[in-house]
Backbone of each chain as ProteinMPNN parsed JSONL, in Angstrom:
{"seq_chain_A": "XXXXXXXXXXXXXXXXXXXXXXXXXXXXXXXXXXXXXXXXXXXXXXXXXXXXXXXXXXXXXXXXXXXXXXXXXXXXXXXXXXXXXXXX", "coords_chain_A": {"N_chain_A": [[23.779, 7.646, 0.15], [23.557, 3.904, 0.049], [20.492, 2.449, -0.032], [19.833, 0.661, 3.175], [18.663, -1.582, 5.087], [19.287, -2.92, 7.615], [19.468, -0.885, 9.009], [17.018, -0.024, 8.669], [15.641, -1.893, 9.519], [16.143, -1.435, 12.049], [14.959, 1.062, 12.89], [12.643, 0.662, 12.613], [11.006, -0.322, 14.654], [8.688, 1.417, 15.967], [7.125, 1.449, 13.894], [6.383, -1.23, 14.255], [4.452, -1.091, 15.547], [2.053, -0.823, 14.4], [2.241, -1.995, 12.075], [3.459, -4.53, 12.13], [6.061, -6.757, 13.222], [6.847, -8.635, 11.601], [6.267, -7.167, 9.359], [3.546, -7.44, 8.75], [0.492, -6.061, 9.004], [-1.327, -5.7, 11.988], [-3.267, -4.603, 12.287], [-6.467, -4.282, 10.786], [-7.548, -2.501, 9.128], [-4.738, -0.867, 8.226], [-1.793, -1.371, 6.249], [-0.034, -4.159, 4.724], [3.168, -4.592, 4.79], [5.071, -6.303, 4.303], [7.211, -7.906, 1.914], [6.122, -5.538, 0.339], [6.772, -3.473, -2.851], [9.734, -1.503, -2.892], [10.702, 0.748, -3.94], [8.027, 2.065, -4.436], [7.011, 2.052, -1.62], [8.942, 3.826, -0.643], [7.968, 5.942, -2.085], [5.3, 6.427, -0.98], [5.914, 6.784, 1.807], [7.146, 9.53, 1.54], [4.566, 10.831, 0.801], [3.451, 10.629, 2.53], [5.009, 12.483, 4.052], [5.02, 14.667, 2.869], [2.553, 15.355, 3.395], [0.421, 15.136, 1.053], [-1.153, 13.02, 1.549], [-3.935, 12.666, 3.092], [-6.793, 12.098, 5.302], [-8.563, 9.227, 6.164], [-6.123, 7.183, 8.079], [-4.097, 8.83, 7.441], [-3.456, 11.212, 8.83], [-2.071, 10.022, 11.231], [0.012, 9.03, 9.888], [1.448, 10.99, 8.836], [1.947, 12.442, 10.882], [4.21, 10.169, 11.477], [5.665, 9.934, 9.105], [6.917, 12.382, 9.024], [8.925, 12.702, 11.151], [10.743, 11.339, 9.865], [13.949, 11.013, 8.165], [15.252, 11.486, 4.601], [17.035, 9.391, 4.237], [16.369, 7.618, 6.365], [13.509, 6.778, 5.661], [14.497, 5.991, 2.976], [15.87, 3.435, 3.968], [13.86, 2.374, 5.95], [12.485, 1.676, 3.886], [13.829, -0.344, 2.511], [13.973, -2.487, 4.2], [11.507, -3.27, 4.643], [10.654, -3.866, 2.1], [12.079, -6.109, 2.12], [11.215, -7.846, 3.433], [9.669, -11.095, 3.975], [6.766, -11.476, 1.738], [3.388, -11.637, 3.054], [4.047, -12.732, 5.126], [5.358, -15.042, 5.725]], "CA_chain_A": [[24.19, 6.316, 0.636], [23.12, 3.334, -0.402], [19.837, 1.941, 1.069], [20.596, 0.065, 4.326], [17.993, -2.518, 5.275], [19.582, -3.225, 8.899], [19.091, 0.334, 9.736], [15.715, 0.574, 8.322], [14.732, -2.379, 10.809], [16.413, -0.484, 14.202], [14.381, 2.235, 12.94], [10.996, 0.049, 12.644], [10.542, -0.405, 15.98], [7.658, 2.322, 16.342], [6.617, 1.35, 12.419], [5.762, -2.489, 14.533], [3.023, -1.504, 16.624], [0.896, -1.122, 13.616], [2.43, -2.846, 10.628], [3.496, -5.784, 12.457], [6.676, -6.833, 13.45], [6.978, -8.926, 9.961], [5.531, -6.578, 7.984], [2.181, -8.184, 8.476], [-0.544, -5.43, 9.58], [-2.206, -6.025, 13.413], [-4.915, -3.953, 12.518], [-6.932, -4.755, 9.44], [-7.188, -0.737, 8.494], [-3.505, -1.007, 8.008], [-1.509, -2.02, 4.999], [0.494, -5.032, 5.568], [4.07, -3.853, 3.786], [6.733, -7.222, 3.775], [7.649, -7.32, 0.467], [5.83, -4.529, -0.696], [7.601, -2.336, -3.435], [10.834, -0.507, -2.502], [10.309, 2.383, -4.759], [6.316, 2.46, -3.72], [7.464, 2.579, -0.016], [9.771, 5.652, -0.548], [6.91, 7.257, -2.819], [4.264, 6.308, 0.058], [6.592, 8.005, 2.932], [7.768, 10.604, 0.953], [3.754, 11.761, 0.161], [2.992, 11.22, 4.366], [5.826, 13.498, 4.749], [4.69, 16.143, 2.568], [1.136, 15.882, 3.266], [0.123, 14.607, -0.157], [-2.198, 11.835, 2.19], [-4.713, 12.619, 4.171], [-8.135, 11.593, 5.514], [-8.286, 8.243, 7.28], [-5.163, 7.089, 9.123], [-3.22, 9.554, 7.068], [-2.552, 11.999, 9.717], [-0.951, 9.384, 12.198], [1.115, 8.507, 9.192], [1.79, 12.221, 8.397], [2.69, 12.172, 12.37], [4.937, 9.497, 11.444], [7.096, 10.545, 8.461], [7.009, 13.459, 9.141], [10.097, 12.479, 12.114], [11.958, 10.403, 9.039], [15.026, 11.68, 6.986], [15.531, 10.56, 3.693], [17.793, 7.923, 4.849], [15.561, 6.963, 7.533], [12.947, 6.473, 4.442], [15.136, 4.631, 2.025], [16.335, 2.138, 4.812], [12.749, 1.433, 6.232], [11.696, 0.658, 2.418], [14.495, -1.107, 1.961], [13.528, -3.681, 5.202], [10.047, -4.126, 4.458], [10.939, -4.862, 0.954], [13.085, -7.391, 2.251], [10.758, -8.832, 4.184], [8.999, -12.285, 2.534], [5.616, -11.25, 1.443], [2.622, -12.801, 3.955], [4.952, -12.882, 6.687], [5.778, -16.71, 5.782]], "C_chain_A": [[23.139, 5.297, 0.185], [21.6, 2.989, 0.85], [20.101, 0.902, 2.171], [19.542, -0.752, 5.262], [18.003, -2.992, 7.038], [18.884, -1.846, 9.418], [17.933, 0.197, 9.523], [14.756, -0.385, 9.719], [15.482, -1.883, 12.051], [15.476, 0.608, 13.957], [12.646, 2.165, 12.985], [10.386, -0.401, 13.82], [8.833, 0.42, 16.048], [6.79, 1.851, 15.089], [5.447, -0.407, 13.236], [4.554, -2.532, 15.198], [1.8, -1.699, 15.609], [0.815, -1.972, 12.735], [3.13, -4.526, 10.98], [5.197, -6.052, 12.462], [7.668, -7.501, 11.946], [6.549, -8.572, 8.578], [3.792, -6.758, 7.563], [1.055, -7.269, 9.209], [-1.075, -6.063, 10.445], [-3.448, -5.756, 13.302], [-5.415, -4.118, 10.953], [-7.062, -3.126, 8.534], [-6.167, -0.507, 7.927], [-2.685, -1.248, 7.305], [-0.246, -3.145, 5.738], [2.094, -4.1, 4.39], [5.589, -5.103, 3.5], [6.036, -7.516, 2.444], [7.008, -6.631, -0.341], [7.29, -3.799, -1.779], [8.42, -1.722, -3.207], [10.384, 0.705, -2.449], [8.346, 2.832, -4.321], [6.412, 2.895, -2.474], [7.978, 3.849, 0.339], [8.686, 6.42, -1.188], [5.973, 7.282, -2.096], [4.457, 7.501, 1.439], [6.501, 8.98, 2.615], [5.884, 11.834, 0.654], [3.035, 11.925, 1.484], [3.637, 12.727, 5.014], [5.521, 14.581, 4.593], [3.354, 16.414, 2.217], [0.26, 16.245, 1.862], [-1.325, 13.849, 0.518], [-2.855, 12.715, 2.752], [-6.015, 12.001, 3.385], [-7.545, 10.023, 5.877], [-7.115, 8.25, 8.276], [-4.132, 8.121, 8.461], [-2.599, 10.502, 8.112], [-2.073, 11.108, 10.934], [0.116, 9.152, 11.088], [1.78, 9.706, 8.526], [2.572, 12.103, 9.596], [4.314, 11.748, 12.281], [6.319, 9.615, 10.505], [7.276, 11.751, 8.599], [8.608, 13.53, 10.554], [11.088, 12.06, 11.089], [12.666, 11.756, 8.495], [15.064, 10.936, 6.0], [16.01, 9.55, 3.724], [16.844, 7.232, 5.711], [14.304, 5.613, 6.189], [13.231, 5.45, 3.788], [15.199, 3.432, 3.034], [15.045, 1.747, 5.024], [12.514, 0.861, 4.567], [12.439, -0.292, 2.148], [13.94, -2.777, 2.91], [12.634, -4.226, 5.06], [9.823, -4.6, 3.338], [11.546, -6.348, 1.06], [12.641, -8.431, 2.609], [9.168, -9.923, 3.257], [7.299, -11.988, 2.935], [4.057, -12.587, 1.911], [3.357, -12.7, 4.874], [5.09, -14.083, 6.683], [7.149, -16.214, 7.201]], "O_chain_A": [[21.988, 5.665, -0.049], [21.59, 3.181, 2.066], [20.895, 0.08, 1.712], [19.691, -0.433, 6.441], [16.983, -3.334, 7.636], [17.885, -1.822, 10.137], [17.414, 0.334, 10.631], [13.846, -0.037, 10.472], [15.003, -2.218, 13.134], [15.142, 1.179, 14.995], [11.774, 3.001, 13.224], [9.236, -0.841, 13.842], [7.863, -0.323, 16.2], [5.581, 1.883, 15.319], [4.283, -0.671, 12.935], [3.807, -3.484, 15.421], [0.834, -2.438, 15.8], [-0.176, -2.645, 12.45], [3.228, -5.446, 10.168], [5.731, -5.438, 11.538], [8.703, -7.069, 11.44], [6.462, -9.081, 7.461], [3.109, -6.409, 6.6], [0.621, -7.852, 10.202], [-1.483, -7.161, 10.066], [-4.439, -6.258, 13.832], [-4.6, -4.051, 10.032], [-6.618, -2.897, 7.409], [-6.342, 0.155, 6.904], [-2.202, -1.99, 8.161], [0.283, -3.038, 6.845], [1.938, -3.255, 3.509], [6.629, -4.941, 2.862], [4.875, -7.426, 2.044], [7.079, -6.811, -1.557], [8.469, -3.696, -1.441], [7.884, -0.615, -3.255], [9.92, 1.453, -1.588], [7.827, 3.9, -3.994], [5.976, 3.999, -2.146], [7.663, 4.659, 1.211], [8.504, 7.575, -0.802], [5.352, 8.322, -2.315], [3.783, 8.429, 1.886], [5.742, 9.691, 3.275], [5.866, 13.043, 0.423], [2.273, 12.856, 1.747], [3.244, 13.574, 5.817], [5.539, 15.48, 5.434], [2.901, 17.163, 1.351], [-0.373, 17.277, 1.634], [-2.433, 14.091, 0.039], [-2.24, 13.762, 2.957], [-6.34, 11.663, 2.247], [-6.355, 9.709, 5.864], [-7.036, 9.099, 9.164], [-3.127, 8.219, 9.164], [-1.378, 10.578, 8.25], [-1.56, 11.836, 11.784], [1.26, 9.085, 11.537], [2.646, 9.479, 7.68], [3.741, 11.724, 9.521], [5.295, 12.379, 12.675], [7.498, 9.485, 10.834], [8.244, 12.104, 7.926], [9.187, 14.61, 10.67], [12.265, 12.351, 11.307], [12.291, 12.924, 8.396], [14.943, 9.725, 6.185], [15.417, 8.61, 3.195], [16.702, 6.027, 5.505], [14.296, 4.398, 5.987], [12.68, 4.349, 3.784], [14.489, 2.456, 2.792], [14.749, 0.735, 4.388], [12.403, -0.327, 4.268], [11.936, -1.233, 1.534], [13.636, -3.846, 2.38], [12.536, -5.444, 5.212], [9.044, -5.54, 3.18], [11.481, -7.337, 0.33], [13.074, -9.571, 2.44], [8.254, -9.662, 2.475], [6.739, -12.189, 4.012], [3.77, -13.697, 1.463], [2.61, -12.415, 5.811], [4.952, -14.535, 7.82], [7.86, -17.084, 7.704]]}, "seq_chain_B": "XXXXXXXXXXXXXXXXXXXXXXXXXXXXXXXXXXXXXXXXXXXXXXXXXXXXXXXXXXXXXXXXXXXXXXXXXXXXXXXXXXXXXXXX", "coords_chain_B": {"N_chain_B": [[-24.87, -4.671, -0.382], [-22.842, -7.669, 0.435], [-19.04, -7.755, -0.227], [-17.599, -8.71, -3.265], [-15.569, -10.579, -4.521], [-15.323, -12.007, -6.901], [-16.848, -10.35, -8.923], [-15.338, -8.546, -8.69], [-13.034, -9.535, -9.546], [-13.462, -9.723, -12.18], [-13.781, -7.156, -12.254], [-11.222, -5.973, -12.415], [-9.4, -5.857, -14.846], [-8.175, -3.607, -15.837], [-6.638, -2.852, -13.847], [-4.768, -4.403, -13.679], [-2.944, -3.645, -15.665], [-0.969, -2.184, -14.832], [-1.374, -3.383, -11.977], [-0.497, -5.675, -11.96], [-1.396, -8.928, -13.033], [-1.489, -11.03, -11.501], [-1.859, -9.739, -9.013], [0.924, -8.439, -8.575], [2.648, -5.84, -8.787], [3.712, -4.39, -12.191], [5.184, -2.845, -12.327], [8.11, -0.879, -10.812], [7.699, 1.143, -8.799], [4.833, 0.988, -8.31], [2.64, 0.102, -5.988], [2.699, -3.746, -4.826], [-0.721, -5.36, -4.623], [-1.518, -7.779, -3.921], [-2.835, -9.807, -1.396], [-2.901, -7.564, 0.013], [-4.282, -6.041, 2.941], [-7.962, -5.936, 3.506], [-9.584, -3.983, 4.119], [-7.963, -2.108, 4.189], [-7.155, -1.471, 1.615], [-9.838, -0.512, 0.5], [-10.156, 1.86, 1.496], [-8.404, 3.433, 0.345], [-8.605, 3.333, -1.951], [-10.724, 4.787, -1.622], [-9.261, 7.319, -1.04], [-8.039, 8.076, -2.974], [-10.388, 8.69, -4.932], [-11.517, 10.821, -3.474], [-9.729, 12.813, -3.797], [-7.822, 12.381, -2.229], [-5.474, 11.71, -2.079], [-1.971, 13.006, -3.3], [0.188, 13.904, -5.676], [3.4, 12.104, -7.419], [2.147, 8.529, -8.111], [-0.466, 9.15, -7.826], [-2.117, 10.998, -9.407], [-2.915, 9.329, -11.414], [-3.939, 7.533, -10.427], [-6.048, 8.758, -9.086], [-7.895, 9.148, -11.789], [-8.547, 6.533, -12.145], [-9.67, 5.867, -9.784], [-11.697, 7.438, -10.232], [-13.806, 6.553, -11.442], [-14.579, 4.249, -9.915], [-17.66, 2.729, -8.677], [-18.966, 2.521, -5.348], [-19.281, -0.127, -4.927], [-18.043, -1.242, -6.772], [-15.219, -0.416, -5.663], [-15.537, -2.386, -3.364], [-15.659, -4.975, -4.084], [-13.532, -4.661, -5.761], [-11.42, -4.592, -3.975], [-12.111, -6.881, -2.226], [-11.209, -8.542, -4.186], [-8.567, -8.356, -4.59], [-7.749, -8.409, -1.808], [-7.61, -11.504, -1.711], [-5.979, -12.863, -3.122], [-2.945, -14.619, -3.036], [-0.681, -13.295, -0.96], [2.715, -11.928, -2.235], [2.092, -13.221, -4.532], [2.544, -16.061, -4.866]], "CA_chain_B": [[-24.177, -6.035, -0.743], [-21.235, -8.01, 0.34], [-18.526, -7.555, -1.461], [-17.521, -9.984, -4.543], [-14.085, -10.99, -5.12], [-14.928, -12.394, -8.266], [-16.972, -9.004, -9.602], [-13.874, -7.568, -7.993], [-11.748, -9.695, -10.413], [-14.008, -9.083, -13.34], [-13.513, -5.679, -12.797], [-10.104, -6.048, -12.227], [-8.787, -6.109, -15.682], [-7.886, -2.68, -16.201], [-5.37, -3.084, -13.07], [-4.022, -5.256, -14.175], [-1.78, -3.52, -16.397], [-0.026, -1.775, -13.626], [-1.154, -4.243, -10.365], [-0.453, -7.435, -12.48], [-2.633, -10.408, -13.162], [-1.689, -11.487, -10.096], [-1.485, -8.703, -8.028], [2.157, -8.219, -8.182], [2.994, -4.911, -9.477], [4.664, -4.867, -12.847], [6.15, -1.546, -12.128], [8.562, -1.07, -9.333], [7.09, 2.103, -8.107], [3.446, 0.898, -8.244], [2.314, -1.36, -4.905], [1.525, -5.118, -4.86], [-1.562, -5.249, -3.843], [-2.239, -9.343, -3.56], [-3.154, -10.501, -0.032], [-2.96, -6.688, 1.042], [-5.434, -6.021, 3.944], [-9.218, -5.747, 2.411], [-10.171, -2.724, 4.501], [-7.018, -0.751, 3.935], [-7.667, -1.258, -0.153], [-11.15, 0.573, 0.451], [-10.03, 3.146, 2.288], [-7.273, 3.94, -0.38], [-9.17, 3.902, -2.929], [-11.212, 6.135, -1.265], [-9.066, 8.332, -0.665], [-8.006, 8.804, -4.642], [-11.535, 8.96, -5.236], [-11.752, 11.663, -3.131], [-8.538, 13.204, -3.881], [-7.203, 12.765, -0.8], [-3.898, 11.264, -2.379], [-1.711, 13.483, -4.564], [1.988, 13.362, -5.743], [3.835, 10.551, -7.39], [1.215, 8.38, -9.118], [-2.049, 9.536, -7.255], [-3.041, 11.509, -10.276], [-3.22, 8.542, -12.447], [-4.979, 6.786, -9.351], [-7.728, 9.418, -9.102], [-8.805, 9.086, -12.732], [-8.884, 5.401, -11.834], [-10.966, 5.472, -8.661], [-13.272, 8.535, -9.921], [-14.873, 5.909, -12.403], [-15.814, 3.448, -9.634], [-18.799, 2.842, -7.404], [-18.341, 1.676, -3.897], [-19.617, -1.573, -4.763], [-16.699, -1.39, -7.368], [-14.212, -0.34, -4.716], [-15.703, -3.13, -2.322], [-15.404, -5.998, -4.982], [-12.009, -5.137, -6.0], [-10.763, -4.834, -2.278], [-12.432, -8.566, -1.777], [-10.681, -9.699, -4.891], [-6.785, -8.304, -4.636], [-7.071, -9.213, -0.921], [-7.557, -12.598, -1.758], [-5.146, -12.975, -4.095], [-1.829, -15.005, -2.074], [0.892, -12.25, -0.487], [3.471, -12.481, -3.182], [1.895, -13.341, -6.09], [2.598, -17.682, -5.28]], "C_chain_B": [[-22.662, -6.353, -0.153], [-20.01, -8.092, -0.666], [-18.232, -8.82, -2.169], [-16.5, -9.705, -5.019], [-14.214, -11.171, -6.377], [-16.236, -11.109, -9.21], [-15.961, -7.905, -9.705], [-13.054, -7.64, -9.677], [-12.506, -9.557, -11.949], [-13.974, -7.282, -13.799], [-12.143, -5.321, -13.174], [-8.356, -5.807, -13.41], [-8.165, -4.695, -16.26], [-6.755, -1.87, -15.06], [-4.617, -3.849, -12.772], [-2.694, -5.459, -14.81], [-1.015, -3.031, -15.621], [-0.11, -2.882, -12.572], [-0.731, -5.398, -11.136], [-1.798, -8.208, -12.42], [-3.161, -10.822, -12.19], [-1.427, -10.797, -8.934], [-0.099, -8.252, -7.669], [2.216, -7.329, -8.812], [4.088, -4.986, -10.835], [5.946, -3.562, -13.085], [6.604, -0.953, -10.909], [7.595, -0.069, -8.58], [5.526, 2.001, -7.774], [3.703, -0.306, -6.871], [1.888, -2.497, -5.327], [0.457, -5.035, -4.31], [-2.049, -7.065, -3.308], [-1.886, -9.712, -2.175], [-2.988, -9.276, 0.671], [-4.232, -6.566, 2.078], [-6.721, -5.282, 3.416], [-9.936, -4.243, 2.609], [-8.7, -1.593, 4.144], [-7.233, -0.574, 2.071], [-8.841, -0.557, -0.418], [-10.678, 1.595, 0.871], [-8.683, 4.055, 1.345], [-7.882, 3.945, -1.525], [-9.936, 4.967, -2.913], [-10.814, 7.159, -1.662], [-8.411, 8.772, -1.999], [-9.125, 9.175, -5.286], [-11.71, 10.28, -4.848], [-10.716, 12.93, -3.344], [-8.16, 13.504, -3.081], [-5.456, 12.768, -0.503], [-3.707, 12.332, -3.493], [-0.417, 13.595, -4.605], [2.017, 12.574, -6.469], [2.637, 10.058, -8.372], [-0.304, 8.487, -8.998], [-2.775, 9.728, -8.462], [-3.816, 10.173, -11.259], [-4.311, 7.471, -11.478], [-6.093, 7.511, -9.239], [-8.077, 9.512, -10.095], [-9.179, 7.408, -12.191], [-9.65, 5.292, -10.82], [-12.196, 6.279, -9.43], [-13.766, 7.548, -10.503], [-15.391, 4.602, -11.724], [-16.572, 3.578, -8.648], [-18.607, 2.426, -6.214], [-18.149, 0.62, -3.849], [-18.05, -1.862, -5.761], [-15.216, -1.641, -6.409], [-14.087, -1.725, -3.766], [-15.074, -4.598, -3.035], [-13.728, -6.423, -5.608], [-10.798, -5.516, -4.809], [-10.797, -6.42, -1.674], [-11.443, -9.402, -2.559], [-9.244, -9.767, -4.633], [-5.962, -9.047, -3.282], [-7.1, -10.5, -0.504], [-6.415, -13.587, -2.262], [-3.454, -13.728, -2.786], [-0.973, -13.925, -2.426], [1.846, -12.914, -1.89], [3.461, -12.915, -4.586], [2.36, -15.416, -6.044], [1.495, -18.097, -6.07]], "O_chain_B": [[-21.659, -5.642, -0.209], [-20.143, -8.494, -1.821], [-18.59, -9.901, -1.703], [-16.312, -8.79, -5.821], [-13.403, -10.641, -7.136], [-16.262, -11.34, -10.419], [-15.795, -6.9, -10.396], [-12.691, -6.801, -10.501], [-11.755, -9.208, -12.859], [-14.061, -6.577, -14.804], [-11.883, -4.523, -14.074], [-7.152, -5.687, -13.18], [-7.589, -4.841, -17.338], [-6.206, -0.78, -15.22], [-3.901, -3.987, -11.78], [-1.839, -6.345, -14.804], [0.053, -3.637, -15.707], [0.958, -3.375, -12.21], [-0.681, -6.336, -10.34], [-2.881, -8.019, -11.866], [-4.32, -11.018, -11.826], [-0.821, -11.267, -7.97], [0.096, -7.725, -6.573], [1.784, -7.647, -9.92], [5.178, -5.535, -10.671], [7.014, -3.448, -13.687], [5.827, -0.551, -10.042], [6.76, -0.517, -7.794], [5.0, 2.842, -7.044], [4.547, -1.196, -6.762], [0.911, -2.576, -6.072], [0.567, -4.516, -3.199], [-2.842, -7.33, -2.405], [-0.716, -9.908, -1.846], [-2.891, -9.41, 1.891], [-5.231, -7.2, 1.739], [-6.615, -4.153, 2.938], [-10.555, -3.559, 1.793], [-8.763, -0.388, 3.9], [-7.438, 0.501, 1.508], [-8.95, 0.018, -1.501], [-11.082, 2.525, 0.173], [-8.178, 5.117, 1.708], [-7.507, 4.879, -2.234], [-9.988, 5.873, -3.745], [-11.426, 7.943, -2.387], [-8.242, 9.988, -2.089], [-9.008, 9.973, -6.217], [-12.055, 11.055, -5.74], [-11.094, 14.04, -2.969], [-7.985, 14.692, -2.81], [-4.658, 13.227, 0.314], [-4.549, 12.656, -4.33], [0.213, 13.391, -3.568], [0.962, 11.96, -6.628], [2.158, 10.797, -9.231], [-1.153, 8.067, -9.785], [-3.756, 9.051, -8.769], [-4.976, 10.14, -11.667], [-5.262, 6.819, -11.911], [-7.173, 6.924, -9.29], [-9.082, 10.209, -9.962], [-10.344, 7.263, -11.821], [-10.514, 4.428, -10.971], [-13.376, 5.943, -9.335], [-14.793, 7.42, -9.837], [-16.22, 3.871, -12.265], [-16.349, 4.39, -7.751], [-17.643, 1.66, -6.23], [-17.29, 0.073, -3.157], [-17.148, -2.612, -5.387], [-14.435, -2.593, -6.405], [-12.998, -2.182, -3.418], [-14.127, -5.201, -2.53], [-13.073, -7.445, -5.814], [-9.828, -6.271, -4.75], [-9.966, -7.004, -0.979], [-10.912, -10.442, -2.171], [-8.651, -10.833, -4.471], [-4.896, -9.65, -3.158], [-6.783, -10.851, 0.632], [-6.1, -14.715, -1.884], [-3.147, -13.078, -1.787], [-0.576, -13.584, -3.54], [1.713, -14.025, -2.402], [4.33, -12.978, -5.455], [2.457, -16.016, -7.115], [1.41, -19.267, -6.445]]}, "name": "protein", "num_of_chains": 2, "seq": "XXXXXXXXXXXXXXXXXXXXXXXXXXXXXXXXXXXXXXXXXXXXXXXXXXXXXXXXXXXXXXXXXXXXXXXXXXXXXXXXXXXXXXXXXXXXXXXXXXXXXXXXXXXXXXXXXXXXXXXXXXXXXXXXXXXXXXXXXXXXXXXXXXXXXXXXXXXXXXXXXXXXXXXXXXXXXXXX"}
């Protein structure tokens, strides 16, 4: 299925406590991610999921995809792509 | 030393060809990095330095970190996250 942008933000709820509700990192450790990269986003998840990352915050973010499905995946990348870079 | 955006961006020229000029990635799958958060850009470089990242395009990221120094890491982190979100 195609990526799905709505879903990806019902599913960013838990993604907001750190990365910011607009994509804009709370915590300076943090990467900010509106309009990051699509395809970087899915290759970012995709290397939390399979424990490619670690060391620093990697294992909360192992934690973290590690719950996604591919779909889950595509859709968040698709949202935070969507979202205007800076959090204008 | 504090770090130095503009040793950053003198160094900068050899990520250029992937991060862009202006920090906008010129390849989907690669991240923007302009106006990303200054401490999460250290800590990611780090962690290709260290090979903490692997998958995807890590590999080509850990020849690229092993060759710099912290102060390298620190300088380029000052410069990309200076750079305006978006690439304006």
């Amino acid at each position: 299925a195609a990526a799905d942008a709505e879903a990806g933000e019902a599913k960013s709820a838990v993604c907001a406590a750190c990365h910011g509700e607009n994509g804009i990192a709370q915590i300076q450790g943090y990467p900010n991610l509106a309009g990051q990269n699509e395809q970087y986003l899915v290759s970012a998840l995709k290397a939390y999921k399979n424990k490619q990352r670690s060391g620093g915050q990697a294992l909360t973010m192992q934690g973290q995809a590690t719950a996604l499905s591919a779909d889950d995946i595509a859709n968040l990348a698709a949202f935070y792509a969507s979202l205007p870079a800076g959090g204008e």
